[in-house]
Backbone as a ProteinNet text record, in pm:
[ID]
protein_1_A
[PRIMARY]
XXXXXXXXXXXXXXXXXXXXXXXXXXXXXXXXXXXXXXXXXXXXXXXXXXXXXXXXXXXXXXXXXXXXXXXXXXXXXXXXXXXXXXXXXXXXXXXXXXXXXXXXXXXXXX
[TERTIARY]
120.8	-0.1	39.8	-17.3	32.6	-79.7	4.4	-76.1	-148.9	-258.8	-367.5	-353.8	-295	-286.6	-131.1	-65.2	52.3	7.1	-77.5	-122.4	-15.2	-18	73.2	63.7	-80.4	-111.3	-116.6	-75.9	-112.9	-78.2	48.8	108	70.7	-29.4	-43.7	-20.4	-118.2	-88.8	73.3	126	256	302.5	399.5	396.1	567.9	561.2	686.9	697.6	849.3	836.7	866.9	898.1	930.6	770.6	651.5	549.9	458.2	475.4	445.9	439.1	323.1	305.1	366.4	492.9	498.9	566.6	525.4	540	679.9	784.3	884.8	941.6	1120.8	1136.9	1188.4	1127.3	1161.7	1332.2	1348.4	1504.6	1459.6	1358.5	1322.6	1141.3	1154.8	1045.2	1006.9	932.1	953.1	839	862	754.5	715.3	568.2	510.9	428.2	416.9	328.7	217.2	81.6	-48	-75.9	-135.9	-146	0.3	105.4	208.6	318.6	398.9	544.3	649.4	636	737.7	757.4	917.9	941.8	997.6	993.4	1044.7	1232.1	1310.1	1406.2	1501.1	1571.7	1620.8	1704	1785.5	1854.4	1832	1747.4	1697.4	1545	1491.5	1384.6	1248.8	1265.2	1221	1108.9	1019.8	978.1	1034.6	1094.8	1150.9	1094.5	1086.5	1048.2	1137.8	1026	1124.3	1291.2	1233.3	1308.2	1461.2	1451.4	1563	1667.5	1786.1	1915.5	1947.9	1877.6	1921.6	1870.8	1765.4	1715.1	1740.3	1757.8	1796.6	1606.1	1549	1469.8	1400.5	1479	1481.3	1516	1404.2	1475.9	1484.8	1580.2	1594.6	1475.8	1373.5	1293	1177.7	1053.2	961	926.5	992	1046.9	1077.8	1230	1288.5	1161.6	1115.6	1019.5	886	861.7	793.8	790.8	919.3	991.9	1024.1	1036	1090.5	934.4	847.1	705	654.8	644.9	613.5	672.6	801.2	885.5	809.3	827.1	789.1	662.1	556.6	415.9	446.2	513.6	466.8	530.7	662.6	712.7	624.7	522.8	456.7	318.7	243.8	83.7	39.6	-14	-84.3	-204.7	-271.1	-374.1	-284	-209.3	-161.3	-184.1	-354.4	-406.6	-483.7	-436.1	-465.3	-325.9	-250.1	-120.6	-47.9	-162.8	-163.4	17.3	40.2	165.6	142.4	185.1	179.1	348.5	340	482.7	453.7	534.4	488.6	663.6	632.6	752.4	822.5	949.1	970.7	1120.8	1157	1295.6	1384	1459.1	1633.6	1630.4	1613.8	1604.8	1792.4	1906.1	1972	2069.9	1915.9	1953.6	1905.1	1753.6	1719.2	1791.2	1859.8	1907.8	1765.8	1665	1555.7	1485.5	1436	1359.8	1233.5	1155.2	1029.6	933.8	815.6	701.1	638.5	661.5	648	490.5	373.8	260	213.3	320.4	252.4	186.5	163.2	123.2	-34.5	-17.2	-126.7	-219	-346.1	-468.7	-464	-512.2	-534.8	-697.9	-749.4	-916.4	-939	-1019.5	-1065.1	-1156
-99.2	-87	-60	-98.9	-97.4	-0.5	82.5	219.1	215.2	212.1	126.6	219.3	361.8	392.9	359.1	285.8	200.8	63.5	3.6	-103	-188.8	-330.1	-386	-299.7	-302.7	-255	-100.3	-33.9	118.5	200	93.6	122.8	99.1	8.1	-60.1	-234.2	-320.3	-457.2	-521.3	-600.2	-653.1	-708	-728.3	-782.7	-847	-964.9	-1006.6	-983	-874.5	-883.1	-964.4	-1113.5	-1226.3	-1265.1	-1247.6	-1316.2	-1204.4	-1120.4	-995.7	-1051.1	-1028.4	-1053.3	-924.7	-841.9	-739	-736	-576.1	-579.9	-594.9	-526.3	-491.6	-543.1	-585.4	-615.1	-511.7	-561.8	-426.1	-434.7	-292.9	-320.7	-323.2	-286.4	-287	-196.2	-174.8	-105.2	34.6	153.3	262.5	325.8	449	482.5	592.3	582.8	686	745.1	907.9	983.3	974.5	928.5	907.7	1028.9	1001.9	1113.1	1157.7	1168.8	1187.1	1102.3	1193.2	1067.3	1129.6	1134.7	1176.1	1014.9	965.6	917.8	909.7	893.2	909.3	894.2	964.7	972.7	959.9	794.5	757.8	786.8	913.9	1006.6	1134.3	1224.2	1326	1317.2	1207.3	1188.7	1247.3	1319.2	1404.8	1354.1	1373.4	1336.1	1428.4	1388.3	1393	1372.3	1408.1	1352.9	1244.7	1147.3	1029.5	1060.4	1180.5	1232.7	1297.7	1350.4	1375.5	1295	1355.8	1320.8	1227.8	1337.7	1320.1	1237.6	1161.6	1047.8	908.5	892.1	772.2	685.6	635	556	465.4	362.4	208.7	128.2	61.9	28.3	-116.2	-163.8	-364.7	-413.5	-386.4	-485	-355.1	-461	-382.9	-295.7	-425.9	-317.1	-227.5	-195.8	-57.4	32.2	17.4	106.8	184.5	30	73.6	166	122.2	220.7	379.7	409.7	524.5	591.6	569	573.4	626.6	537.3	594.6	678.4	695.4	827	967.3	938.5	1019.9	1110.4	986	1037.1	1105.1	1043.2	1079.1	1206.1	1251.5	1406.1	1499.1	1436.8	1517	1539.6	1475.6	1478.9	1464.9	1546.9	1583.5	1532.8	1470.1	1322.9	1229.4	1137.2	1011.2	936.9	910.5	820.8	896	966.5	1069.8	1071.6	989.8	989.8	1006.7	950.4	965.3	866.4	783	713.8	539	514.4	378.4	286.1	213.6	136.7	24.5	79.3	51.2	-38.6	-99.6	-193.8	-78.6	-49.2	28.9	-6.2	71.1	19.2	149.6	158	255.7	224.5	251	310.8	356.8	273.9	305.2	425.9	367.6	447.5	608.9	580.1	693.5	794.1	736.6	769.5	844.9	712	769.7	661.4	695.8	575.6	578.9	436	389.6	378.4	416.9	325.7	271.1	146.2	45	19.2	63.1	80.8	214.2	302.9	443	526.4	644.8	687.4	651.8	605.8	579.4	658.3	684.5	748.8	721.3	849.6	812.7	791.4	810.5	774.8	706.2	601.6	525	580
1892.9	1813.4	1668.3	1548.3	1430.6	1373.6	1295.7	1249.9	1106.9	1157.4	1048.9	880.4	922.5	807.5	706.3	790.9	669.9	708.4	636.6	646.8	535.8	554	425	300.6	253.7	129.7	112.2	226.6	193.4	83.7	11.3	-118.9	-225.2	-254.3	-350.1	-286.4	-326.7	-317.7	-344.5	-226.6	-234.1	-392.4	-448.9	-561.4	-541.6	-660	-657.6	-836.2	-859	-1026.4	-1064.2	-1077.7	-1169.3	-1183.3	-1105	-1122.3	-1160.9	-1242.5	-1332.1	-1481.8	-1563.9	-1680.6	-1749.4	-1740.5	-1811.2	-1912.1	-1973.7	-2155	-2177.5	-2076.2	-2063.5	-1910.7	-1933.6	-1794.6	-1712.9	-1564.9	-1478.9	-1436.7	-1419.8	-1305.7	-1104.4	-1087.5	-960.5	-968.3	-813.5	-752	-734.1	-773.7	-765	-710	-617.5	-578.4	-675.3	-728.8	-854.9	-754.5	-754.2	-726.6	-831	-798.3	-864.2	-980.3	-1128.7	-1172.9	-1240.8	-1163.1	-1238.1	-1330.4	-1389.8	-1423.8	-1349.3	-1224.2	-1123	-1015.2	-992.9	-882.9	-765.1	-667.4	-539.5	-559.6	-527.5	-583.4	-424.4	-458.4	-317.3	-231.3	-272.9	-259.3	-182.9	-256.1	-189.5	-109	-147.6	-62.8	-86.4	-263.5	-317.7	-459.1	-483.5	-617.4	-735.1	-845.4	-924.1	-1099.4	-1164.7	-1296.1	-1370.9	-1420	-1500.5	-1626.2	-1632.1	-1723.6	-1675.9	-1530.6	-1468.5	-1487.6	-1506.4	-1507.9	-1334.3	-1277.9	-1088.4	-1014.5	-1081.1	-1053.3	-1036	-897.4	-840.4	-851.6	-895.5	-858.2	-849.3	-855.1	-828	-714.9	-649.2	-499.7	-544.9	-458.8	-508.1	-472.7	-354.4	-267.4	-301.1	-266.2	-223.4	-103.9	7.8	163.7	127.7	41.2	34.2	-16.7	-111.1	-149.5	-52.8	-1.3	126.2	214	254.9	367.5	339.3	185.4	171.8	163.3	82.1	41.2	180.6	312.7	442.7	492.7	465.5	519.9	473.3	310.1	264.6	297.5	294.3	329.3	488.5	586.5	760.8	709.3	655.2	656.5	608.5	480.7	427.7	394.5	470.4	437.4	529.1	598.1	703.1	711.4	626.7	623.6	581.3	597.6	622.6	469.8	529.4	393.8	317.4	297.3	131	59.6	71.3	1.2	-135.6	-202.4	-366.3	-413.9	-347.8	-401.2	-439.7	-486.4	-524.1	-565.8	-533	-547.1	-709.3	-773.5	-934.1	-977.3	-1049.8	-1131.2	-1268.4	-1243	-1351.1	-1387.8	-1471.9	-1548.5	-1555.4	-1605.9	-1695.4	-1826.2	-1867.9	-2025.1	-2037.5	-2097.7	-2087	-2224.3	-2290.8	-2443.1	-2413.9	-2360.6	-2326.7	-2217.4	-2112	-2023.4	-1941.8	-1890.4	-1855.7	-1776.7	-1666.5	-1606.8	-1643.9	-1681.1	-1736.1	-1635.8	-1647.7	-1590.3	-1650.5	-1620	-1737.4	-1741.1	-1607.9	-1641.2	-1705.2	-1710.2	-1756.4	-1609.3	-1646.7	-1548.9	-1474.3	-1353.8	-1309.3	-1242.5	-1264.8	-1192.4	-1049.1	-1009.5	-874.3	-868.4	-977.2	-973.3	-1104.3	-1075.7	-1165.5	-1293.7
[MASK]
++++++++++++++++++++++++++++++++++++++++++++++++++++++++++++++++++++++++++++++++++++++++++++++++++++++++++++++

């Protein structure tokens, strides 16, 4: 039975970044906690701020992102789909020594 609350989209709609109109190019996929500039950090399994040194968070695929995004949520939210995460296109800033969200931080309410 497939668990209606990780549906394809439970992340945010699938995306491929070459077919992204963006301002800036991405290095991969990142999971953004809603509301914040914190990302899922692929390492500790942890949300992290963009600004961290310790920040691993760029996955190659959207799967990867996926996959960590659901981990994340089943360990930690005891409503499922109240998750507040989204799988966002972001970059390394190598001057900055800083990872981008190249949409900025996103709302979790419109």
């Amino acid at each position: 039975m497939v668990n209606p609350l990780f549906a394809a989209n439970a992340f945010g709609d699938r995306f491929e970044l070459d077919a992204l109109p963006l301002p800036r190019a991405a290095a991969g996929y990142a999971v953004q906690m809603l509301d914040t500039a914190t990302l899922l950090d692929r390492d500790s399994g942890t949300f992290l701020p963009v600004r961290s040194a310790a920040l691993q968070g760029i996955f190659a695929s959207f799967d990867e992102a996926y996959a960590a995004a659901k981990k994340w949520t089943e360990k930690n939210c005891p409503t499922p789909d109240e998750h507040c995460l989204a799988i966002v296109p972001a970059t390394f800033d190598t001057v900055l020594k800083r990872h981008v969200l190249i949409y900025g931080v996103l709302c979790g309410q419109p």
